[in-house]
KOLMIKOL-247764 format. One record per residue: residue number from 1; x, y, z of N, C-alpha, C, CB in turn. Coordinates in nm, 4 decimals, decimal comma. Glycine has a CB too. Layout:
> NUM / X / Y / Z / X / Y / Z / X / Y / Z / X / Y / Z
...
//
This chain:
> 1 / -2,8956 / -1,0530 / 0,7059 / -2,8434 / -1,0462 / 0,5719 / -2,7511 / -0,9265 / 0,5605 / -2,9565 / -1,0385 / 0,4692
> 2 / -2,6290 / -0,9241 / 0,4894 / -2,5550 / -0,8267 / 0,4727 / -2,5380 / -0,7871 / 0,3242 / -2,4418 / -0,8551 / 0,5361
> 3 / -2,5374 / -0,6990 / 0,2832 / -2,5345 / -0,5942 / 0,1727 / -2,3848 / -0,6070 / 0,1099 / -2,5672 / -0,4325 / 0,2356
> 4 / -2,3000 / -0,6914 / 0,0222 / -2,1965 / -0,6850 / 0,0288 / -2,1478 / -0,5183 / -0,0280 / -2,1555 / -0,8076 / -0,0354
> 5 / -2,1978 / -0,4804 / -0,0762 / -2,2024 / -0,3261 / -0,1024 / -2,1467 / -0,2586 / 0,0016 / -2,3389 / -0,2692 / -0,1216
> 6 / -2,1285 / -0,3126 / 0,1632 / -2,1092 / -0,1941 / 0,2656 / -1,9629 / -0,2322 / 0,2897 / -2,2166 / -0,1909 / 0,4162
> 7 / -1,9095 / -0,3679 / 0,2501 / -1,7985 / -0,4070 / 0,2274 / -1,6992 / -0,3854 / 0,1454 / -1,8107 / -0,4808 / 0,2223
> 8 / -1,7242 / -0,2622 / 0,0315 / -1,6233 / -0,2162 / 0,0053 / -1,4972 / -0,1308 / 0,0186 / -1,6507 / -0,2091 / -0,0332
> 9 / -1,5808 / -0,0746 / 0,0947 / -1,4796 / 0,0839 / 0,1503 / -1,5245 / 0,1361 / 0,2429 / -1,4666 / 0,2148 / 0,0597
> 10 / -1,4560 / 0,1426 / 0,3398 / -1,5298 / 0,2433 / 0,4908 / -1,5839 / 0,3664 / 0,4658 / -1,4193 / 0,2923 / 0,6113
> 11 / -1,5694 / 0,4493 / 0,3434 / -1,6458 / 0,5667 / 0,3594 / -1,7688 / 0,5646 / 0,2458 / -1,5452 / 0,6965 / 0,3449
> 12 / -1,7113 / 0,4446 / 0,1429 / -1,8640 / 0,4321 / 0,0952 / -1,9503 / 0,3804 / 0,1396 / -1,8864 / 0,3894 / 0,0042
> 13 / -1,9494 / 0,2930 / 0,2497 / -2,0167 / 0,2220 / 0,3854 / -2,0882 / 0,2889 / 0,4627 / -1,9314 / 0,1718 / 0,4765
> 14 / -2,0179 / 0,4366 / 0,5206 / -2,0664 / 0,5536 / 0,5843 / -2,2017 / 0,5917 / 0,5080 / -1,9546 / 0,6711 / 0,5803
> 15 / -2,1719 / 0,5963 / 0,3576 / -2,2950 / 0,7106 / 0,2287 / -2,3906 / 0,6385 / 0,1907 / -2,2339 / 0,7699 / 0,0606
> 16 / -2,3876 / 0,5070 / 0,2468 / -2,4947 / 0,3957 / 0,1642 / -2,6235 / 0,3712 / 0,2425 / -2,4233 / 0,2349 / 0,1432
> 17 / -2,6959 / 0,3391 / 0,1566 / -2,8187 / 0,3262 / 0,2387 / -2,8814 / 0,2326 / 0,1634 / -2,9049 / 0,4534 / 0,2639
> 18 / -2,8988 / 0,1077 / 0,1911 / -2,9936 / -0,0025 / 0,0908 / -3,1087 / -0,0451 / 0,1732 / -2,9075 / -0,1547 / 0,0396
> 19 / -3,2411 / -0,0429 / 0,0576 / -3,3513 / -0,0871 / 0,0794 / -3,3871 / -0,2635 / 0,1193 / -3,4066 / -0,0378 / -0,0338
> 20 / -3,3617 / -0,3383 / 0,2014 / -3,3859 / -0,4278 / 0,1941 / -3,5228 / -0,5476 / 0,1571 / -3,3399 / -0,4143 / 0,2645
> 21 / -3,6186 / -0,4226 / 0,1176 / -3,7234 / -0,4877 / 0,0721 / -3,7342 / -0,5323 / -0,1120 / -3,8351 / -0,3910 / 0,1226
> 22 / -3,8090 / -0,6039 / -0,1180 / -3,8337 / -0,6385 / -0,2784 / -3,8148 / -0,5286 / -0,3667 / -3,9787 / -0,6871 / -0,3098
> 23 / -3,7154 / -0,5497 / -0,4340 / -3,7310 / -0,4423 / -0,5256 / -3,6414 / -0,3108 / -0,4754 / -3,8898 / -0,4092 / -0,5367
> 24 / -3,5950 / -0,3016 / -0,3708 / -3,5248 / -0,1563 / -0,3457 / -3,3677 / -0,1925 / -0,3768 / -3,5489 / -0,0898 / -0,1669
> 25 / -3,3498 / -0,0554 / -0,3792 / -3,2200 / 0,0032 / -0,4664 / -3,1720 / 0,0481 / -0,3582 / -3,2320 / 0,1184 / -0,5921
> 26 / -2,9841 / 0,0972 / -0,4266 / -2,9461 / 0,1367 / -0,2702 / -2,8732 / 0,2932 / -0,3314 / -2,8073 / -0,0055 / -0,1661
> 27 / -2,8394 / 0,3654 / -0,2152 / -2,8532 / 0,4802 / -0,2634 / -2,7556 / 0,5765 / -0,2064 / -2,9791 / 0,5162 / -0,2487
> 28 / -2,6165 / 0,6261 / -0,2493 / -2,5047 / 0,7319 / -0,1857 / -2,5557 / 0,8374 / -0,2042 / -2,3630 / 0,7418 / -0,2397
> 29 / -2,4720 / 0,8933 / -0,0649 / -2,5615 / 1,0542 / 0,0192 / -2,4914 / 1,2064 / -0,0738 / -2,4883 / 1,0775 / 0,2624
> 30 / -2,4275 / 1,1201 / -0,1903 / -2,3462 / 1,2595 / -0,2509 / -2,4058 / 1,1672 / -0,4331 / -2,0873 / 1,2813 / -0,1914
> 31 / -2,3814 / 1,2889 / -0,4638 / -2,3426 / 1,2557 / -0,6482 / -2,2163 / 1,1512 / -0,6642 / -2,2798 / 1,4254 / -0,7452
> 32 / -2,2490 / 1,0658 / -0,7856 / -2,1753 / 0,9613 / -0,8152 / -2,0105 / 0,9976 / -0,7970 / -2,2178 / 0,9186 / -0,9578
> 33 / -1,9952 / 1,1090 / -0,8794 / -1,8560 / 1,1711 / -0,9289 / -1,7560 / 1,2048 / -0,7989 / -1,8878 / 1,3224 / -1,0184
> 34 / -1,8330 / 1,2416 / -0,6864 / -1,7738 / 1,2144 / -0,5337 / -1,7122 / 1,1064 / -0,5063 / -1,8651 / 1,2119 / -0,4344
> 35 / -1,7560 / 0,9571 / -0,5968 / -1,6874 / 0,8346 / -0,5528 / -1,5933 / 0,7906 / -0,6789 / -1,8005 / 0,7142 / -0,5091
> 36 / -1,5296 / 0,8515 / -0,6735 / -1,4242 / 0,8357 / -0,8037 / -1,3608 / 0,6762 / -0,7940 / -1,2766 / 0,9671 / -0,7908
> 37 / -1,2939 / 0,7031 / -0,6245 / -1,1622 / 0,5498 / -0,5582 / -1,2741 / 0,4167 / -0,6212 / -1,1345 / 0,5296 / -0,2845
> 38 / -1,4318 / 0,4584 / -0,5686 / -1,4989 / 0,3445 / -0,6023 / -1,5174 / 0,2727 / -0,7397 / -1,6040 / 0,3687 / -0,5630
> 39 / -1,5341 / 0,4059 / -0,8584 / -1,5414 / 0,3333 / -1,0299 / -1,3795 / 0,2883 / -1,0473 / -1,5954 / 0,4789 / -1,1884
> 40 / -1,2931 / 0,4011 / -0,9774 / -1,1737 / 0,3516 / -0,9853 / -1,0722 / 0,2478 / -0,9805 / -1,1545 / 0,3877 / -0,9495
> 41 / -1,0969 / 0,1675 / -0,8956 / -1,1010 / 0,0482 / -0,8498 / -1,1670 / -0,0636 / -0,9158 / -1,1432 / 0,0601 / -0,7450
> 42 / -1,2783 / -0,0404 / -1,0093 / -1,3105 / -0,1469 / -1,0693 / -1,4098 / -0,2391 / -1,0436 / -1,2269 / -0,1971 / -1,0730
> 43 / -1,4980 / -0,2014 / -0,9501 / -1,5646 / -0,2986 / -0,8573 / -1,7126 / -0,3232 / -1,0245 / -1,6303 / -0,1956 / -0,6399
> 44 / -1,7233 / -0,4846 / -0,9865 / -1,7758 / -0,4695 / -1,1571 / -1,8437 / -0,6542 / -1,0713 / -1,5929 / -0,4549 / -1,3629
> 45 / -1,9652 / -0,7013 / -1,1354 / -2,0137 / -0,8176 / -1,1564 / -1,9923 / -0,8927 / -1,2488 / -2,1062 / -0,8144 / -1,1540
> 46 / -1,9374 / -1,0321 / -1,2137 / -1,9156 / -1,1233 / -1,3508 / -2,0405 / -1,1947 / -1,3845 / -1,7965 / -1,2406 / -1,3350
> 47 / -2,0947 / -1,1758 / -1,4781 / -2,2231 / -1,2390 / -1,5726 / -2,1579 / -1,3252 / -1,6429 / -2,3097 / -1,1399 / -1,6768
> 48 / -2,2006 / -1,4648 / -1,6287 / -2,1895 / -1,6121 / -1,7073 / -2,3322 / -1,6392 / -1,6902 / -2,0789 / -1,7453 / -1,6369
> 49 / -2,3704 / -1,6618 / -1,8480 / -2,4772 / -1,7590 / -1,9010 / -2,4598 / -1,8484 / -1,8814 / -2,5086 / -1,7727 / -2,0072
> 50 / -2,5949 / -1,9295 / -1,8585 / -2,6019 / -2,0687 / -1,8248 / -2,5612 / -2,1802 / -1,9761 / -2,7725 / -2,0892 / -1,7613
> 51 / -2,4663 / -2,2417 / -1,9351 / -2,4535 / -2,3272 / -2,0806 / -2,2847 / -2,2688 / -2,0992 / -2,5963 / -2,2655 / -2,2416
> 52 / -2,2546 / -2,1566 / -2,0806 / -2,1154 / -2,0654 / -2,1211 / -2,0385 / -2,0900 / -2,0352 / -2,1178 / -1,9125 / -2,1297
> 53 / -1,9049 / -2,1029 / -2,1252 / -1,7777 / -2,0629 / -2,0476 / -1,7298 / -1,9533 / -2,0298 / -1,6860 / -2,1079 / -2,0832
> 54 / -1,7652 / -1,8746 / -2,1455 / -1,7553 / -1,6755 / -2,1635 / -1,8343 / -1,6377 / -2,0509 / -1,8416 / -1,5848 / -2,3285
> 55 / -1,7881 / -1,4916 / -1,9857 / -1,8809 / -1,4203 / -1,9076 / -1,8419 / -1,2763 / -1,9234 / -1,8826 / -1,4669 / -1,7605
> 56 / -1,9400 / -1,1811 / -1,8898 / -1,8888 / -1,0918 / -1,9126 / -1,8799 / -1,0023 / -1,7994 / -1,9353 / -1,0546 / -2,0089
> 57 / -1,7750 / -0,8601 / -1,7949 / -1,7942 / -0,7722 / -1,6990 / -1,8809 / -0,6579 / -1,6592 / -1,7147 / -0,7400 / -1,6978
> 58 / -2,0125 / -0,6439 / -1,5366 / -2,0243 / -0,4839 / -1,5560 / -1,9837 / -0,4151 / -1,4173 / -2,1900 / -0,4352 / -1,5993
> 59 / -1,9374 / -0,2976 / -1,5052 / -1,9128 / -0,2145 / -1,3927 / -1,9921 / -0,2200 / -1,3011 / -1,9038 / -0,0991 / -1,4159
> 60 / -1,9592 / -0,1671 / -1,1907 / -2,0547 / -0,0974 / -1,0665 / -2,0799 / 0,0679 / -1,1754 / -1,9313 / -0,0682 / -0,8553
> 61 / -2,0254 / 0,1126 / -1,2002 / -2,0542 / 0,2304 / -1,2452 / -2,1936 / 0,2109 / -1,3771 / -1,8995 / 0,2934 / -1,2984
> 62 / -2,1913 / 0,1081 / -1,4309 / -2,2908 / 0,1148 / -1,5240 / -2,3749 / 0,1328 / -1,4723 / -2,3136 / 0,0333 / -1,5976
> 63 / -2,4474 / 0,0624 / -1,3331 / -2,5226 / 0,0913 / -1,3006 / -2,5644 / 0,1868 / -1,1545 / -2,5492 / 0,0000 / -1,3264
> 64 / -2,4754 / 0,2537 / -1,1961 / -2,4656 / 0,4192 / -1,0870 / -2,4963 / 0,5768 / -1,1736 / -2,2597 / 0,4427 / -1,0167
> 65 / -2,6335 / 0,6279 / -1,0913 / -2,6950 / 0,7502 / -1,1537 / -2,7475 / 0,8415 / -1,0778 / -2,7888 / 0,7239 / -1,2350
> 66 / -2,6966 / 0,9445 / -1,0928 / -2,6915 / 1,0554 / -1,0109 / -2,8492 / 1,1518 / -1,0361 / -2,5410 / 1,1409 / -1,0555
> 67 / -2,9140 / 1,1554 / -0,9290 / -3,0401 / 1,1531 / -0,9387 / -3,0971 / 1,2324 / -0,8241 / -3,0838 / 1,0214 / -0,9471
> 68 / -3,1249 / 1,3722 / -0,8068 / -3,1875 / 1,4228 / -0,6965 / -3,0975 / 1,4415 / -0,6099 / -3,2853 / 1,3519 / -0,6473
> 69 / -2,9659 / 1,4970 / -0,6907 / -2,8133 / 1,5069 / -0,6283 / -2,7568 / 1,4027 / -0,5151 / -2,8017 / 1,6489 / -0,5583
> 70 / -2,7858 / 1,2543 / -0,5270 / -2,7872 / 1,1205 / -0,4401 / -2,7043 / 1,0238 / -0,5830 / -2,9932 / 1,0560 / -0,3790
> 71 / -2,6304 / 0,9393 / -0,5337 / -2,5644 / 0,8664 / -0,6348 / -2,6718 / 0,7094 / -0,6143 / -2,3675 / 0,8545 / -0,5973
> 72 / -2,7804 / 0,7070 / -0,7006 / -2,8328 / 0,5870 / -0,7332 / -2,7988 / 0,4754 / -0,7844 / -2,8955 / 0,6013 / -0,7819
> 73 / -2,8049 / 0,3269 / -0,6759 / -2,7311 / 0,2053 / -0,7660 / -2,8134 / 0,1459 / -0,8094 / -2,6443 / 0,1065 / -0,7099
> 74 / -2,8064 / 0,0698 / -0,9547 / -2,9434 / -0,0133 / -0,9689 / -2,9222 / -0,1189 / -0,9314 / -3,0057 / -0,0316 / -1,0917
> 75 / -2,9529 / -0,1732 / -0,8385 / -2,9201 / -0,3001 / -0,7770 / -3,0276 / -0,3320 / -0,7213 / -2,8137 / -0,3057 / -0,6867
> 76 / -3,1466 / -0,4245 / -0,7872 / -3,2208 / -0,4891 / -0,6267 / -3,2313 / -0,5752 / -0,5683 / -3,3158 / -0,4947 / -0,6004
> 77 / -3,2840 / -0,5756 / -0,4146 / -3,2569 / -0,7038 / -0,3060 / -3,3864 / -0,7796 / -0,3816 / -3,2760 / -0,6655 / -0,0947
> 78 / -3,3490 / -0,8997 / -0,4126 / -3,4240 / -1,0337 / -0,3914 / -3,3635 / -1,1262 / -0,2688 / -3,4149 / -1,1208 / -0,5332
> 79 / -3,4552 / -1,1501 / -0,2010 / -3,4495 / -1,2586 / -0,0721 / -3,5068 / -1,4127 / -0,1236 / -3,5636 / -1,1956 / 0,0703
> 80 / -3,3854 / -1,4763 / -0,1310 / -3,4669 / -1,5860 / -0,1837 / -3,5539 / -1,6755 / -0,0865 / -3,3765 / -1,6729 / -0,2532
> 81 / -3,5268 / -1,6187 / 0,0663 / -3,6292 / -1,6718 / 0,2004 / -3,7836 / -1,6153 / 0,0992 / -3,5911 / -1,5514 / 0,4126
> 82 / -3,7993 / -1,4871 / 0,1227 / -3,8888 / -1,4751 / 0,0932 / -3,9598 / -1,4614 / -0,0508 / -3,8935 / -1,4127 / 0,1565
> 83 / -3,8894 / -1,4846 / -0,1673 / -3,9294 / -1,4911 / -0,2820 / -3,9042 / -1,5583 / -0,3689 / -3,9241 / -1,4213 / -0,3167
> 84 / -3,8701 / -1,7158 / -0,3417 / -3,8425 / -1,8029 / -0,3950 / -3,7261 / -1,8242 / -0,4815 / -3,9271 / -1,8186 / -0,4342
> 85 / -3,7080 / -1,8689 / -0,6375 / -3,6013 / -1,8641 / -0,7412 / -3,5840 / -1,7233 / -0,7612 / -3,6346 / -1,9395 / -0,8763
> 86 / -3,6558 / -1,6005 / -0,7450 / -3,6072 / -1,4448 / -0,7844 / -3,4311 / -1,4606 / -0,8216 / -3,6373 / -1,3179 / -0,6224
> 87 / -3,4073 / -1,4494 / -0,6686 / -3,2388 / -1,4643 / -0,6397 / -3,1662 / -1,5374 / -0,7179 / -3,2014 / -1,5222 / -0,5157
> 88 / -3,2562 / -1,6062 / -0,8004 / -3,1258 / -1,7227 / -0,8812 / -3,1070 / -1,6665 / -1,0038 / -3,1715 / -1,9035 / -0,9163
> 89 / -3,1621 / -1,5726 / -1,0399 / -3,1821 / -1,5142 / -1,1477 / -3,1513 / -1,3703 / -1,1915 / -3,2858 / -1,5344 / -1,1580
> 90 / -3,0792 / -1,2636 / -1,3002 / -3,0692 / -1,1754 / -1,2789 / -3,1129 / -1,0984 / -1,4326 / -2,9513 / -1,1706 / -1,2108
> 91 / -3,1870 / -1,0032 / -1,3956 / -3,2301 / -0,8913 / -1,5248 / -3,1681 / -0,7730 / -1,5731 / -3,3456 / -0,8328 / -1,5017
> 92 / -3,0842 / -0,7483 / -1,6474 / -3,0334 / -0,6814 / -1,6883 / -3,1246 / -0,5774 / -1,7955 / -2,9383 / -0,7531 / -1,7200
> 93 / -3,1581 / -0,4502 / -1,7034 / -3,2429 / -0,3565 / -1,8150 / -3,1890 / -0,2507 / -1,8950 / -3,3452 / -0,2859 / -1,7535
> 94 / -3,2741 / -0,1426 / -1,8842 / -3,1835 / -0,0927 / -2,0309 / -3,1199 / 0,0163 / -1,9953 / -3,2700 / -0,0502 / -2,1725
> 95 / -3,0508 / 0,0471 / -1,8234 / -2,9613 / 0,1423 / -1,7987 / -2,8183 / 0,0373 / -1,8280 / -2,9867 / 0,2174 / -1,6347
> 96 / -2,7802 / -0,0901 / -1,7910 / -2,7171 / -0,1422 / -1,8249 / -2,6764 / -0,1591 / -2,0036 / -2,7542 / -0,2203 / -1,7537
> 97 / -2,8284 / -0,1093 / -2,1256 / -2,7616 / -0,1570 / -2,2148 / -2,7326 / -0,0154 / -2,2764 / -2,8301 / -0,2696 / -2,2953
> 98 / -2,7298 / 0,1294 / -2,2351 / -2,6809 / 0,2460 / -2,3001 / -2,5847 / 0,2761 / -2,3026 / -2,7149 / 0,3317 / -2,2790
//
């Protein structure tokens, strides 16, 4: 399985480190504000409801937090090998709604 996360940029590729188990987050070796090119750029998930033609955008930055001087993403791996519909599905909590 590949992380499309390591596919953005060769040096944010270098700083990343993702948990591939249930539930893990992935995690840059500097503070967020070090990756400027990355919010810069725009890198963002399109959310469409089921039933909708509207969708909406979020940043990658919404959910990037600088934490124990490490730039934290909230992102977690669901495997749908091993955890059935998880993967088909996505939760949006409440760092996304501040």
């Amino acid at each position: 399985m590949t992380n499309l996360l390591y596919k953005v940029d060769a040096t944010f590729a270098a700083d990343l480190a993702c948990d591939d188990n249930m539930g893990g987050t992935c995690v840059l070796a500097n503070e967020c504000s070090t990756y400027s090119a990355l919010w810069a750029n725009g890198w963002s998930l399109k959310v469409k409801m089921v039933g909708s033609t509207n969708y909406m955008l979020v940043p990658m930055s919404a959910l990037a937090v600088d934490e124990n001087s490490v730039c934290k993403i909230y992102l977690q791996f669901l495997n749908n090998d091993k955890y059935g519909s998880q993967s088909d599905n996505i939760v949006l909590g409440s760092l996304f709604l501040q």
